[in-house]
NUMI-458915 format. One record per residue (C-alpha): x, y, z; residue number from 1. Coordinates in Angstrom, 1 decimal. Example, Ala and Ser with C-alpha at 12.3 -4.5 7.8 and 13.67 -1.06 7.14 Angstrom:
<recs>
[rec [12.3 -4.5 7.8] 1]
[rec [13.7 -1.1 7.1] 2]
</recs>
This chain:
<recs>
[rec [13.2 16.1 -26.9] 1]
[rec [13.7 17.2 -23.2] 2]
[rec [9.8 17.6 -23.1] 3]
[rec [9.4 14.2 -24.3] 4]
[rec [11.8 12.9 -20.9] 5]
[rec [9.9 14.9 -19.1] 6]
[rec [6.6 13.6 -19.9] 7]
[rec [8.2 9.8 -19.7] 8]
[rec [9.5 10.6 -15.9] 9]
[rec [6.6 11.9 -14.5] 10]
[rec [4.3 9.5 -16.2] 11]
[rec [6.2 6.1 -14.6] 12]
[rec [6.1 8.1 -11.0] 13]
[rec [3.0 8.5 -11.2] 14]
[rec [2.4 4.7 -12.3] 15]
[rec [4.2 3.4 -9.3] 16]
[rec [0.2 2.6 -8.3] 17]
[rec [-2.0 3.7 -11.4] 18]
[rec [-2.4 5.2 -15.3] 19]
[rec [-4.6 7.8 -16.5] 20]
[rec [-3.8 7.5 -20.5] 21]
[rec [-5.9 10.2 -21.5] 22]
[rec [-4.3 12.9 -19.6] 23]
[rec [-0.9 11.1 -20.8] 24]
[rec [-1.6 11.9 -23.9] 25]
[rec [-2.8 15.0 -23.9] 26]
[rec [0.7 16.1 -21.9] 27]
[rec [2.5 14.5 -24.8] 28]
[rec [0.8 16.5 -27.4] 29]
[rec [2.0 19.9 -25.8] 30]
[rec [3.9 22.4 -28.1] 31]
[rec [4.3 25.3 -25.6] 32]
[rec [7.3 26.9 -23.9] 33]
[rec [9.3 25.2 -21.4] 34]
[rec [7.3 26.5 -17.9] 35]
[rec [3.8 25.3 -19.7] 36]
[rec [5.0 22.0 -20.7] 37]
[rec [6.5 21.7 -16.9] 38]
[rec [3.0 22.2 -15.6] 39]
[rec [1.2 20.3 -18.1] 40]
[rec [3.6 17.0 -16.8] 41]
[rec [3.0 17.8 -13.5] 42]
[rec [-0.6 17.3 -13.5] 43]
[rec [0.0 14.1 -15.0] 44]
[rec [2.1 13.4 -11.8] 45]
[rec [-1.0 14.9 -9.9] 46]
[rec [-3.5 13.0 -12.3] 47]
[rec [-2.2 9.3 -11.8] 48]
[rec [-0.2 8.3 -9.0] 49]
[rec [-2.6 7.4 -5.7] 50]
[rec [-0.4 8.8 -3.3] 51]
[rec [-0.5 12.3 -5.2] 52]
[rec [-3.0 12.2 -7.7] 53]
[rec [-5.8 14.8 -8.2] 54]
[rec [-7.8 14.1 -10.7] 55]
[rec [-10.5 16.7 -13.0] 56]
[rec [-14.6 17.0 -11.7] 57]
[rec [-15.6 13.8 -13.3] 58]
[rec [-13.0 12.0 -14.0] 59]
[rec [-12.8 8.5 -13.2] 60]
[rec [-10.1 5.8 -13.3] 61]
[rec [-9.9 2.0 -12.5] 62]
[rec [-6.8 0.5 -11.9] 63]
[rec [-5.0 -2.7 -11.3] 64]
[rec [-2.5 -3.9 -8.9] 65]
[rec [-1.0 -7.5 -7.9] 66]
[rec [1.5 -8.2 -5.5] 67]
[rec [3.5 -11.2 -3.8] 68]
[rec [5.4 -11.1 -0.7] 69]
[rec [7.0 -14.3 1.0] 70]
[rec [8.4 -14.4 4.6] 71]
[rec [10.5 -17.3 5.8] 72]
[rec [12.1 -17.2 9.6] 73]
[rec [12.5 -19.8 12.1] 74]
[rec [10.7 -21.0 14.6] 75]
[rec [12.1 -22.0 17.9] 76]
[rec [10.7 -24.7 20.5] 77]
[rec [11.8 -25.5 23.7] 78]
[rec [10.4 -27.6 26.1] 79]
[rec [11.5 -26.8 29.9] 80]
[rec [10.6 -28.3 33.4] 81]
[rec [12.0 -27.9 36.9] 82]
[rec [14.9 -26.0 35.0] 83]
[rec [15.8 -28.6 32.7] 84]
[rec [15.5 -28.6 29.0] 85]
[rec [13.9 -31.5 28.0] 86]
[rec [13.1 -30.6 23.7] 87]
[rec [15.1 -28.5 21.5] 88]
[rec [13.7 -28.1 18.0] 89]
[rec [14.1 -25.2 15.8] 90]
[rec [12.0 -25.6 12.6] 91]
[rec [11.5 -23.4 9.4] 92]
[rec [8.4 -21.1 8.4] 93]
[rec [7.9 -19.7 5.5] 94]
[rec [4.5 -18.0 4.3] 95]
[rec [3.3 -16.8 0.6] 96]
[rec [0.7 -13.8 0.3] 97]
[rec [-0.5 -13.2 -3.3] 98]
[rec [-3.1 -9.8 -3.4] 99]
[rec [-5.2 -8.7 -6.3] 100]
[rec [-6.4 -4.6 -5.8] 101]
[rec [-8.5 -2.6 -8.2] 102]
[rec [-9.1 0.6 -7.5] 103]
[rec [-11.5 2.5 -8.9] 104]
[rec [-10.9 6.7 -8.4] 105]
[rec [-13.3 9.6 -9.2] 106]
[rec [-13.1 13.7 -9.6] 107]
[rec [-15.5 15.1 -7.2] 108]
[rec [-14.1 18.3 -7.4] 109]
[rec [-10.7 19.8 -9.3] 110]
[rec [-8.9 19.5 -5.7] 111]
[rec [-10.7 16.5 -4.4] 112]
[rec [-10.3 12.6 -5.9] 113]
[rec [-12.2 10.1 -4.0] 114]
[rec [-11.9 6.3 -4.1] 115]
[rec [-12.0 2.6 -3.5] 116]
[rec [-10.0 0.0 -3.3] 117]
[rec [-11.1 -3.6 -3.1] 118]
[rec [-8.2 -6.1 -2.1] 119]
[rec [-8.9 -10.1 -3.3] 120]
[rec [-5.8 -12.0 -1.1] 121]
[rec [-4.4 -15.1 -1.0] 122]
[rec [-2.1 -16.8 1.6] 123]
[rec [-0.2 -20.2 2.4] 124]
[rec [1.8 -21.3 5.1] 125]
[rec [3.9 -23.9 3.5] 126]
[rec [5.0 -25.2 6.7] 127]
[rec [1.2 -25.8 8.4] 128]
[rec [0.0 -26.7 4.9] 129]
[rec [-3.0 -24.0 6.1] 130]
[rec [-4.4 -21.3 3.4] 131]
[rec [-7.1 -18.7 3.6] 132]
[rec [-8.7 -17.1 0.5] 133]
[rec [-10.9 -13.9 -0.1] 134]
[rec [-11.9 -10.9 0.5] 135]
[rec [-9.3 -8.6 2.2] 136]
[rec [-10.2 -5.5 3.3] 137]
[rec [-11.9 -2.7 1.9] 138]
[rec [-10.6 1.1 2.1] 139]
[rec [-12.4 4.5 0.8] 140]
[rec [-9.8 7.1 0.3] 141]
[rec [-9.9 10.5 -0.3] 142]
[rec [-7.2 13.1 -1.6] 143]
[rec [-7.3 16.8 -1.8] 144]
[rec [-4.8 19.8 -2.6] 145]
[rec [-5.5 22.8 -1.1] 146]
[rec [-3.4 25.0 -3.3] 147]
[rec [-3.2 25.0 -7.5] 148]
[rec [0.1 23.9 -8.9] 149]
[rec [2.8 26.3 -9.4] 150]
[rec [5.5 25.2 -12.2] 151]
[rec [9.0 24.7 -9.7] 152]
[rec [6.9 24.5 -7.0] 153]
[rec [6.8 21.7 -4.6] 154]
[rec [3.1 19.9 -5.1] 155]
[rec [1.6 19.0 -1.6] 156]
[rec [-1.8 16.8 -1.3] 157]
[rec [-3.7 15.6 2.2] 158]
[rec [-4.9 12.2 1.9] 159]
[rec [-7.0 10.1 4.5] 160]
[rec [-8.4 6.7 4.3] 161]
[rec [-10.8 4.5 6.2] 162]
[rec [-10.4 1.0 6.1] 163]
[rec [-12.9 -1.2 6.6] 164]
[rec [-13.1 -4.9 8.5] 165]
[rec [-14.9 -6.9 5.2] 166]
[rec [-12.0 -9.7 5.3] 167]
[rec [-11.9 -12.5 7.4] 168]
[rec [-10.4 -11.9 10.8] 169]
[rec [-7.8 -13.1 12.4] 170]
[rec [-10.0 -13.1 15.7] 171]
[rec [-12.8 -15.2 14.2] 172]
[rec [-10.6 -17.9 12.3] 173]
[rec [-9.6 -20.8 13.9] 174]
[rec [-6.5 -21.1 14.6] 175]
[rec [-4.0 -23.8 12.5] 176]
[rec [-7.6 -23.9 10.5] 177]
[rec [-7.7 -21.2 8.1] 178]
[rec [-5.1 -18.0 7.7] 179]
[rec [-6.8 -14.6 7.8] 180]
[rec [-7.3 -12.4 5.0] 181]
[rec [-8.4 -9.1 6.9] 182]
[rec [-7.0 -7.3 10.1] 183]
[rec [-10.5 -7.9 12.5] 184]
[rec [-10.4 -4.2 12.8] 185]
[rec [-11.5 -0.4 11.5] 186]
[rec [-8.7 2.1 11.0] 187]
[rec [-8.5 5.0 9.8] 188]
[rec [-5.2 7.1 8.4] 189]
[rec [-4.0 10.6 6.9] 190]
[rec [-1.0 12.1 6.4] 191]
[rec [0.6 14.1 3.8] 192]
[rec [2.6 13.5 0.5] 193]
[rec [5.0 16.2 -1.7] 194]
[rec [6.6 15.7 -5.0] 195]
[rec [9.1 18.3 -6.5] 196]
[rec [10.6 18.0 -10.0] 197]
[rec [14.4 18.9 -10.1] 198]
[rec [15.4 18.2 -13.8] 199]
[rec [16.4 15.3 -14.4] 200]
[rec [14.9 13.2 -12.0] 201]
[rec [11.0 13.5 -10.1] 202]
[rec [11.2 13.7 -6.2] 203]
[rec [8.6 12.5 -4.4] 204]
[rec [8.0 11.7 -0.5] 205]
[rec [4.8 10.7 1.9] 206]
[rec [4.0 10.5 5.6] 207]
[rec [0.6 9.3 7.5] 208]
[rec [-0.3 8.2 10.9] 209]
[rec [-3.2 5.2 11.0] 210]
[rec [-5.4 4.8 14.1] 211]
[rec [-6.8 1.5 14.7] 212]
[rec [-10.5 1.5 16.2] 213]
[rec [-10.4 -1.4 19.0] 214]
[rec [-12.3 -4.3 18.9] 215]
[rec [-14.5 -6.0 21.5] 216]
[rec [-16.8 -8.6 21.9] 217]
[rec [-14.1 -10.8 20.3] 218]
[rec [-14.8 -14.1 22.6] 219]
[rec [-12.4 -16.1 20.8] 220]
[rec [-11.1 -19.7 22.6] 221]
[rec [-7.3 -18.9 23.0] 222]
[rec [-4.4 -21.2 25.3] 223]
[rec [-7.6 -21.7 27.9] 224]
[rec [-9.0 -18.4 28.2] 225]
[rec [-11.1 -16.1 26.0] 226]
[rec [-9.8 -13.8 24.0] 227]
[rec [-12.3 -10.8 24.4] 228]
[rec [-10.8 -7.2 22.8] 229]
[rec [-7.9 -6.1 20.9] 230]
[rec [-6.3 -2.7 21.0] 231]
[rec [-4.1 -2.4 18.3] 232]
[rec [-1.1 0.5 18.3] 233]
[rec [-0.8 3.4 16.5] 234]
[rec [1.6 3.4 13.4] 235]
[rec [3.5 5.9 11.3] 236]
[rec [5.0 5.3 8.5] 237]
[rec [7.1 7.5 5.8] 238]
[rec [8.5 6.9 2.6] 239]
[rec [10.6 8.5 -0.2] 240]
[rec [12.3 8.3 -3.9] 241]
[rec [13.0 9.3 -6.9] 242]
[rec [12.0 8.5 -11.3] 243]
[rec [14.6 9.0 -13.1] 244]
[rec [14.0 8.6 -17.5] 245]
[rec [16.0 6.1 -18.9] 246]
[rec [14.9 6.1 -22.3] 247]
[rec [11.3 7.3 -24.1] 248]
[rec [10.1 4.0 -23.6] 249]
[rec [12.1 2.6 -20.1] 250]
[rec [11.7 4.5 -16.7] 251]
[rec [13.8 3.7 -13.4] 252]
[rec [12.3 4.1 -9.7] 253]
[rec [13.7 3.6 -6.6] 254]
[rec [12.3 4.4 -3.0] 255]
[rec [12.4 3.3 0.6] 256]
[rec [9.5 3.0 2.6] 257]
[rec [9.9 2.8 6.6] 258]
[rec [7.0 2.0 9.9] 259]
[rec [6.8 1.7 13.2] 260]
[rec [4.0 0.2 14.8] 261]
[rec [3.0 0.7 18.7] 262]
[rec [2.8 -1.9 21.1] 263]
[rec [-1.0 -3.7 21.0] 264]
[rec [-3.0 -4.8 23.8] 265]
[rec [-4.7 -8.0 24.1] 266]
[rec [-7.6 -8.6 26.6] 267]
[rec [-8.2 -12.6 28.3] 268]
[rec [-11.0 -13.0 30.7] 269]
[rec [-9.8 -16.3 32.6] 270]
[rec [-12.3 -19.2 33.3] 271]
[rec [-12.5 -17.8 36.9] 272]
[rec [-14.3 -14.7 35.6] 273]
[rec [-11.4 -12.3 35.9] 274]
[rec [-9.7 -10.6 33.2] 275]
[rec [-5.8 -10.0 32.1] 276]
[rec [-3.8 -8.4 30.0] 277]
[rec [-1.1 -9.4 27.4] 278]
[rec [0.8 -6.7 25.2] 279]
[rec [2.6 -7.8 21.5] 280]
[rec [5.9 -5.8 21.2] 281]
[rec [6.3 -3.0 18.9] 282]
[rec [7.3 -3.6 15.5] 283]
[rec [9.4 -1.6 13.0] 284]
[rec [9.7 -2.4 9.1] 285]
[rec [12.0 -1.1 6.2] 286]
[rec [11.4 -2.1 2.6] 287]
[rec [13.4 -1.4 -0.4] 288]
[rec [11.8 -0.8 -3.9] 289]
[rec [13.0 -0.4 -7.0] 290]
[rec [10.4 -0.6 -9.7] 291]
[rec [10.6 -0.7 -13.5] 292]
[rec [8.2 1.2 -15.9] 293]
[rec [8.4 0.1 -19.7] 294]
[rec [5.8 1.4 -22.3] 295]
[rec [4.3 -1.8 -23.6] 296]
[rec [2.2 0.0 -26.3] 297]
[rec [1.7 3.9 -27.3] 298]
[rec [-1.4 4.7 -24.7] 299]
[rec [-0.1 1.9 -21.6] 300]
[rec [2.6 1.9 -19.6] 301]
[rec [3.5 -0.9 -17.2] 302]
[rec [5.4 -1.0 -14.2] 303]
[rec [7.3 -4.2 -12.5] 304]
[rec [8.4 -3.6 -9.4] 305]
[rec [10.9 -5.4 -7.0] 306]
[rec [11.8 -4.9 -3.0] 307]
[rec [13.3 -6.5 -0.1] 308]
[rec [12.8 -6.3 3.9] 309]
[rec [15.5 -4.4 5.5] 310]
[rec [14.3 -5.4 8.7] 311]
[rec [12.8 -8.5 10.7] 312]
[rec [9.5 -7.6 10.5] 313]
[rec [9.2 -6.7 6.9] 314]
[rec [8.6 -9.7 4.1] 315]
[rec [11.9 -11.1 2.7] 316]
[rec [10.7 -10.5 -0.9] 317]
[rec [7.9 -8.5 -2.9] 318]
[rec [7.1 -8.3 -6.3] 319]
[rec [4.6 -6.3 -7.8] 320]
[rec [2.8 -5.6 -11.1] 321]
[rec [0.5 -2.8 -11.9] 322]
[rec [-1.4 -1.2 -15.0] 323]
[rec [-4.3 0.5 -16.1] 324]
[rec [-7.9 -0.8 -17.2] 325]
[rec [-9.3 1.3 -19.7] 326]
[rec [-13.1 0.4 -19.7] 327]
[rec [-15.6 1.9 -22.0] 328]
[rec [-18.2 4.5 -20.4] 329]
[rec [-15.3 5.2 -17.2] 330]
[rec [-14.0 8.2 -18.7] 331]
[rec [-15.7 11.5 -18.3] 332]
[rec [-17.1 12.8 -21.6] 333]
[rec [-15.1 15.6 -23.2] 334]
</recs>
Protein backbone atom coordinates (compact mmCIF):
# COMPACT_ATOMS: atom_id res chain seq x y z
CA UNK A 1 0.00 0.00 0.00
CA UNK A 2 2.87 2.40 0.81
CA UNK A 3 4.13 1.70 -2.89
CA UNK A 4 0.81 2.64 -4.20
CA UNK A 5 1.24 6.48 -2.15
CA UNK A 6 4.32 6.55 -3.46
CA UNK A 7 3.48 6.23 -6.92
CA UNK A 8 0.27 8.71 -6.33
CA UNK A 9 2.80 11.53 -4.85
CA UNK A 10 5.25 11.52 -7.27
CA UNK A 11 2.87 11.24 -10.22
CA UNK A 12 0.74 14.66 -9.14
CA UNK A 13 4.37 16.50 -8.67
CA UNK A 14 5.27 15.67 -11.57
CA UNK A 15 1.70 16.83 -13.20
CA UNK A 16 2.04 20.29 -11.71
CA UNK A 17 2.88 20.97 -15.79
CA UNK A 18 2.38 17.51 -17.62
CA UNK A 19 1.39 13.44 -17.74
CA UNK A 20 3.24 10.72 -19.24
CA UNK A 21 0.55 7.73 -18.53
CA UNK A 22 2.52 5.10 -19.89
CA UNK A 23 5.38 5.35 -17.70
CA UNK A 24 2.59 5.82 -14.86
CA UNK A 25 1.60 2.75 -15.41
CA UNK A 26 4.28 0.81 -15.75
CA UNK A 27 5.54 2.40 -12.06
CA UNK A 28 2.22 1.08 -10.74
CA UNK A 29 2.75 -2.35 -11.97
CA UNK A 30 6.08 -2.77 -9.92
CA UNK A 31 6.28 -5.80 -7.52
CA UNK A 32 9.92 -5.37 -6.30
CA UNK A 33 11.53 -4.51 -3.03
CA UNK A 34 11.21 -1.16 -1.47
CA UNK A 35 14.67 0.62 -3.00
CA UNK A 36 13.46 -0.61 -6.76
CA UNK A 37 10.00 0.56 -6.39
CA UNK A 38 11.62 4.09 -4.98
CA UNK A 39 13.49 4.35 -8.25
CA UNK A 40 10.98 3.18 -10.43
CA UNK A 41 8.57 6.39 -8.97
CA UNK A 42 11.30 8.58 -9.34
CA UNK A 43 11.62 8.30 -12.93
CA UNK A 44 8.12 9.02 -13.13
CA UNK A 45 9.00 12.28 -11.28
CA UNK A 46 11.92 12.62 -13.83
CA UNK A 47 9.54 11.41 -16.77
CA UNK A 48 6.64 14.02 -16.46
CA UNK A 49 7.03 17.15 -14.73
CA UNK A 50 8.72 20.00 -17.27
CA UNK A 51 10.78 21.47 -14.75
CA UNK A 52 12.42 17.92 -13.93
CA UNK A 53 11.44 15.67 -16.40
CA UNK A 54 13.77 13.41 -18.52
CA UNK A 55 12.21 11.44 -20.62
CA UNK A 56 13.50 7.81 -22.60
CA UNK A 57 15.36 8.12 -26.50
CA UNK A 58 12.19 8.50 -28.35
CA UNK A 59 9.79 9.23 -26.21
CA UNK A 60 7.40 11.93 -26.92
CA UNK A 61 4.68 13.75 -24.95
CA UNK A 62 2.13 16.52 -25.75
CA UNK A 63 0.65 18.29 -23.12
CA UNK A 64 -1.93 20.78 -22.12
CA UNK A 65 -2.07 23.73 -20.04
CA UNK A 66 -4.69 26.82 -19.41
CA UNK A 67 -4.29 29.45 -17.19
CA UNK A 68 -6.17 32.86 -15.93
CA UNK A 69 -4.64 35.56 -14.10
CA UNK A 70 -6.58 39.00 -13.34
CA UNK A 71 -4.91 42.12 -11.89
CA UNK A 72 -6.88 45.05 -10.58
CA UNK A 73 -4.98 48.33 -8.98
CA UNK A 74 -5.69 51.79 -9.17
CA UNK A 75 -4.83 54.35 -11.25
CA UNK A 76 -3.96 57.76 -10.10
CA UNK A 77 -4.33 61.22 -12.10
CA UNK A 78 -3.35 64.37 -11.14
CA UNK A 79 -3.35 67.41 -13.01
CA UNK A 80 -0.72 70.21 -11.69
CA UNK A 81 0.31 73.76 -12.90
CA UNK A 82 2.34 76.56 -11.42
CA UNK A 83 2.08 74.34 -8.11
CA UNK A 84 -1.47 74.01 -7.91
CA UNK A 85 -3.52 70.98 -8.27
CA UNK A 86 -6.00 71.57 -10.56
CA UNK A 87 -7.72 67.45 -11.15
CA UNK A 88 -7.68 64.80 -8.75
CA UNK A 89 -9.10 61.45 -10.06
CA UNK A 90 -8.20 58.10 -8.94
CA UNK A 91 -9.84 55.38 -11.17
CA UNK A 92 -9.86 51.50 -11.14
CA UNK A 93 -7.91 49.00 -13.58
CA UNK A 94 -8.39 45.76 -13.68
CA UNK A 95 -7.09 43.40 -16.60
CA UNK A 96 -7.97 39.56 -17.49
CA UNK A 97 -5.26 37.26 -19.29
CA UNK A 98 -6.60 33.84 -20.35
CA UNK A 99 -3.43 31.47 -21.96
CA UNK A 100 -3.78 28.17 -23.78
CA UNK A 101 -0.05 26.15 -23.88
CA UNK A 102 0.68 22.77 -25.51
CA UNK A 103 3.67 21.50 -25.22
CA UNK A 104 4.93 18.96 -27.12
CA UNK A 105 8.39 17.13 -25.43
CA UNK A 106 10.73 14.52 -27.09
CA UNK A 107 13.63 11.88 -25.90
CA UNK A 108 16.67 12.75 -27.84
CA UNK A 109 18.78 10.94 -25.65
CA UNK A 110 18.19 9.00 -22.03
CA UNK A 111 19.61 12.34 -20.24
CA UNK A 112 18.34 14.86 -22.76
CA UNK A 113 14.37 15.95 -23.37
CA UNK A 114 13.90 18.63 -25.85
CA UNK A 115 10.76 20.65 -26.52
CA UNK A 116 8.21 23.23 -27.51
CA UNK A 117 5.90 25.15 -26.23
CA UNK A 118 3.35 27.22 -28.24
CA UNK A 119 1.32 29.77 -25.98
CA UNK A 120 -2.36 30.95 -27.64
CA UNK A 121 -3.24 34.26 -25.09
CA UNK A 122 -5.98 36.25 -24.55
CA UNK A 123 -6.26 39.58 -22.75
CA UNK A 124 -8.89 42.42 -21.75
CA UNK A 125 -8.64 45.54 -20.02
CA UNK A 126 -11.99 45.95 -18.70
CA UNK A 127 -11.49 49.47 -17.85
CA UNK A 128 -10.15 50.66 -21.67
CA UNK A 129 -12.62 48.17 -23.11
CA UNK A 130 -9.19 47.24 -25.34
CA UNK A 131 -8.27 43.33 -26.04
CA UNK A 132 -5.57 41.71 -27.99
CA UNK A 133 -5.70 38.03 -29.21
CA UNK A 134 -3.06 35.43 -30.54
CA UNK A 135 -0.18 34.08 -30.74
CA UNK A 136 2.10 34.54 -27.59
CA UNK A 137 5.35 33.58 -27.66
CA UNK A 138 7.09 30.60 -28.62
CA UNK A 139 9.96 28.80 -26.42
CA UNK A 140 12.31 25.64 -27.36
CA UNK A 141 13.46 24.14 -24.17
CA UNK A 142 15.87 21.71 -23.41
CA UNK A 143 16.57 19.56 -20.21
CA UNK A 144 19.38 17.26 -19.33
CA UNK A 145 20.82 15.31 -16.24
CA UNK A 146 24.10 14.76 -16.08
CA UNK A 147 24.17 12.00 -13.51
CA UNK A 148 21.66 8.61 -13.42
CA UNK A 149 19.32 8.54 -10.55
CA UNK A 150 20.35 7.12 -7.30
CA UNK A 151 17.32 5.76 -5.04
CA UNK A 152 17.57 8.59 -1.73
CA UNK A 153 19.47 10.68 -3.81
CA UNK A 154 18.65 14.21 -4.48
CA UNK A 155 17.69 14.25 -8.54
CA UNK A 156 19.37 17.47 -10.21
CA UNK A 157 18.48 18.43 -14.02
CA UNK A 158 20.03 21.70 -16.15
CA UNK A 159 17.37 23.27 -18.11
CA UNK A 160 17.62 26.26 -20.64
CA UNK A 161 15.21 27.84 -22.87
CA UNK A 162 15.04 30.25 -25.75
CA UNK A 163 12.11 32.26 -26.20
CA UNK A 164 11.19 33.51 -29.25
CA UNK A 165 9.39 37.11 -30.27
CA UNK A 166 6.38 35.32 -32.56
CA UNK A 167 3.57 37.28 -30.43
CA UNK A 168 2.55 40.62 -31.04
CA UNK A 169 4.64 43.28 -29.41
CA UNK A 170 4.04 45.62 -27.13
CA UNK A 171 6.41 47.99 -29.28
CA UNK A 172 4.53 47.61 -32.50
CA UNK A 173 0.83 47.80 -31.07
CA UNK A 174 -0.74 50.91 -30.79
CA UNK A 175 -1.17 52.07 -27.90
CA UNK A 176 -5.07 52.19 -26.21
CA UNK A 177 -5.61 50.17 -29.67
CA UNK A 178 -4.78 46.60 -29.15
CA UNK A 179 -3.10 44.90 -25.84
CA UNK A 180 0.00 42.81 -26.64
CA UNK A 181 0.32 39.21 -26.62
CA UNK A 182 4.25 38.79 -26.81
CA UNK A 183 7.14 40.58 -24.92
CA UNK A 184 8.81 42.40 -28.46
CA UNK A 185 11.89 40.59 -27.42
CA UNK A 186 14.38 37.19 -27.57
CA UNK A 187 15.44 35.80 -24.24
CA UNK A 188 17.03 33.26 -23.34
CA UNK A 189 17.11 31.34 -19.61
CA UNK A 190 18.77 28.38 -17.58
CA UNK A 191 19.03 27.47 -14.39
CA UNK A 192 18.77 24.44 -12.31
CA UNK A 193 15.98 22.40 -10.57
CA UNK A 194 16.36 19.40 -7.60
CA UNK A 195 13.77 17.19 -6.26
CA UNK A 196 14.36 14.81 -3.17
CA UNK A 197 11.83 12.33 -1.80
CA UNK A 198 11.65 12.30 2.06
CA UNK A 199 8.77 9.74 2.85
CA UNK A 200 5.88 11.01 3.02
CA UNK A 201 6.02 13.97 1.07
CA UNK A 202 8.09 14.79 -2.59
CA UNK A 203 10.43 17.92 -2.31
CA UNK A 204 11.08 19.73 -5.10
CA UNK A 205 12.90 23.29 -5.83
CA UNK A 206 14.12 25.40 -9.10
CA UNK A 207 16.26 28.38 -9.86
CA UNK A 208 17.19 30.17 -13.42
CA UNK A 209 18.46 33.41 -14.57
CA UNK A 210 16.75 34.82 -18.10
CA UNK A 211 18.69 37.33 -20.31
CA UNK A 212 16.70 39.47 -22.46
CA UNK A 213 18.39 40.19 -26.03
CA UNK A 214 17.67 44.13 -26.65
CA UNK A 215 15.74 45.33 -29.20
CA UNK A 216 16.37 48.20 -31.80
CA UNK A 217 14.99 49.67 -34.60
CA UNK A 218 11.82 49.95 -32.62
CA UNK A 219 10.73 53.57 -34.08
CA UNK A 220 7.56 53.58 -32.24
CA UNK A 221 5.45 57.17 -31.85
CA UNK A 222 5.50 57.63 -28.03
CA UNK A 223 4.37 61.16 -25.75
CA UNK A 224 6.18 63.08 -28.97
CA UNK A 225 9.31 61.32 -29.47
CA UNK A 226 10.22 57.97 -30.98
CA UNK A 227 10.64 55.18 -29.12
CA UNK A 228 13.74 53.54 -30.74
CA UNK A 229 15.38 50.41 -28.42
CA UNK A 230 14.49 48.62 -25.43
CA UNK A 231 16.89 47.00 -22.96
CA UNK A 232 15.12 44.89 -20.78
CA UNK A 233 16.82 43.71 -17.13
CA UNK A 234 17.98 40.68 -16.21
CA UNK A 235 15.74 38.44 -13.94
CA UNK A 236 16.06 35.59 -11.43
CA UNK A 237 13.65 33.79 -10.24
CA UNK A 238 13.33 30.69 -7.63
CA UNK A 239 10.75 28.61 -6.46
CA UNK A 240 9.93 25.68 -4.09
CA UNK A 241 7.32 23.03 -2.58
CA UNK A 242 6.20 20.04 -1.71
CA UNK A 243 3.25 16.75 -2.86
CA UNK A 244 2.07 15.37 -0.25
CA UNK A 245 -0.62 11.94 -1.04
CA UNK A 246 -3.81 12.47 0.27
CA UNK A 247 -5.63 9.50 -0.88
CA UNK A 248 -4.88 6.88 -4.07
CA UNK A 249 -6.99 9.01 -6.08
CA UNK A 250 -6.47 12.96 -4.40
CA UNK A 251 -2.95 14.58 -4.30
CA UNK A 252 -2.12 17.97 -2.39
CA UNK A 253 0.65 20.65 -3.69
CA UNK A 254 1.72 23.57 -2.38
CA UNK A 255 4.70 25.92 -3.51
CA UNK A 256 5.94 29.48 -3.66
CA UNK A 257 7.44 30.90 -6.56
CA UNK A 258 9.54 34.35 -6.08
CA UNK A 259 11.40 37.09 -9.11
CA UNK A 260 13.10 39.90 -9.34
CA UNK A 261 13.43 41.66 -12.35
CA UNK A 262 16.29 44.44 -13.14
CA UNK A 263 15.66 47.83 -14.00
CA UNK A 264 14.96 48.26 -18.08
CA UNK A 265 16.22 50.92 -20.32
CA UNK A 266 14.20 52.73 -22.71
CA UNK A 267 15.81 54.71 -25.66
CA UNK A 268 13.75 58.21 -27.24
CA UNK A 269 15.37 60.06 -29.98
CA UNK A 270 13.61 63.63 -29.66
CA UNK A 271 12.28 65.53 -32.75
CA UNK A 272 15.46 67.61 -32.61
CA UNK A 273 17.61 64.58 -33.50
CA UNK A 274 19.01 63.93 -30.14
CA UNK A 275 18.49 60.94 -28.07
CA UNK A 276 17.45 60.23 -24.19
CA UNK A 277 17.04 57.89 -21.87
CA UNK A 278 14.23 56.69 -19.55
CA UNK A 279 14.66 53.60 -17.03
CA UNK A 280 11.32 51.49 -15.65
CA UNK A 281 11.98 50.56 -11.98
CA UNK A 282 12.84 47.17 -10.86
CA UNK A 283 10.23 44.84 -10.14
CA UNK A 284 9.85 41.91 -7.63
CA UNK A 285 6.93 39.21 -7.60
CA UNK A 286 5.76 36.49 -5.13
CA UNK A 287 3.02 34.04 -5.99
CA UNK A 288 1.44 31.47 -3.88
CA UNK A 289 0.25 28.00 -5.34
CA UNK A 290 -1.55 25.40 -4.13
CA UNK A 291 -2.65 22.93 -6.71
CA UNK A 292 -4.94 19.96 -6.56
CA UNK A 293 -4.36 16.59 -8.45
CA UNK A 294 -7.41 14.12 -8.58
CA UNK A 295 -7.38 10.93 -10.82
CA UNK A 296 -10.36 11.48 -13.10
CA UNK A 297 -9.96 7.99 -14.74
CA UNK A 298 -7.42 4.94 -14.21
CA UNK A 299 -4.59 6.13 -17.03
CA UNK A 300 -5.32 10.41 -16.41
CA UNK A 301 -4.69 12.45 -13.76
CA UNK A 302 -5.77 16.11 -13.60
CA UNK A 303 -4.53 18.82 -11.67
CA UNK A 304 -6.42 22.29 -10.59
CA UNK A 305 -4.48 24.64 -9.41
CA UNK A 306 -5.01 27.99 -7.42
CA UNK A 307 -2.47 31.06 -6.38
CA UNK A 308 -2.38 34.49 -5.29
CA UNK A 309 0.14 37.60 -5.61
CA UNK A 310 2.00 38.25 -2.48
CA UNK A 311 3.36 41.24 -3.88
CA UNK A 312 2.38 44.41 -6.07
CA UNK A 313 3.68 43.30 -9.05
CA UNK A 314 2.30 39.81 -9.16
CA UNK A 315 -1.52 39.14 -10.51
CA UNK A 316 -4.11 39.16 -7.70
CA UNK A 317 -5.48 35.73 -8.75
CA UNK A 318 -4.41 32.64 -10.99
CA UNK A 319 -6.12 29.63 -11.83
CA UNK A 320 -4.80 26.95 -13.68
CA UNK A 321 -5.78 23.59 -15.36
CA UNK A 322 -3.55 21.13 -16.84
CA UNK A 323 -3.66 17.42 -18.32
CA UNK A 324 -2.35 15.14 -20.76
CA UNK A 325 -3.25 14.47 -24.57
CA UNK A 326 -2.68 11.11 -25.39
CA UNK A 327 -2.66 11.12 -29.31
CA UNK A 328 -2.23 7.98 -31.42
CA UNK A 329 1.27 7.58 -33.26
CA UNK A 330 3.02 10.15 -30.24
CA UNK A 331 4.27 7.45 -28.24
CA UNK A 332 7.46 5.69 -29.03
CA UNK A 333 6.90 2.05 -30.15
CA UNK A 334 7.81 -0.59 -27.53
Amino acid sequence: MSRYIFFILLTFAANLEAADIDSARDALAQTEDDSSQEKSLEEVFEATENNYSLMGSGETSLNYNMSYSYSADQRLNVDIANGQVLSFDVTPSSSHSITNNFSFDYGYENNLTLGVSIPMTVRYDSVDTISGSGLGDVSINARYQPYAYVPGEMSKTFNGSFKTKTGDSPFKTISGKRLPTGSGYYSISGGLSLSKVVDPVMLFGSGNITYAIPESHINQPNSGALLTEVKPGMSFAASGGFAYSLSYDVSLSVSMQASYTNKTTYVFRNSSGSYSEAQSSASMSGVFNMSLGVRVSPKTITNIGMGFGMTDDAPDILLSLSMPIDINGLKAKS
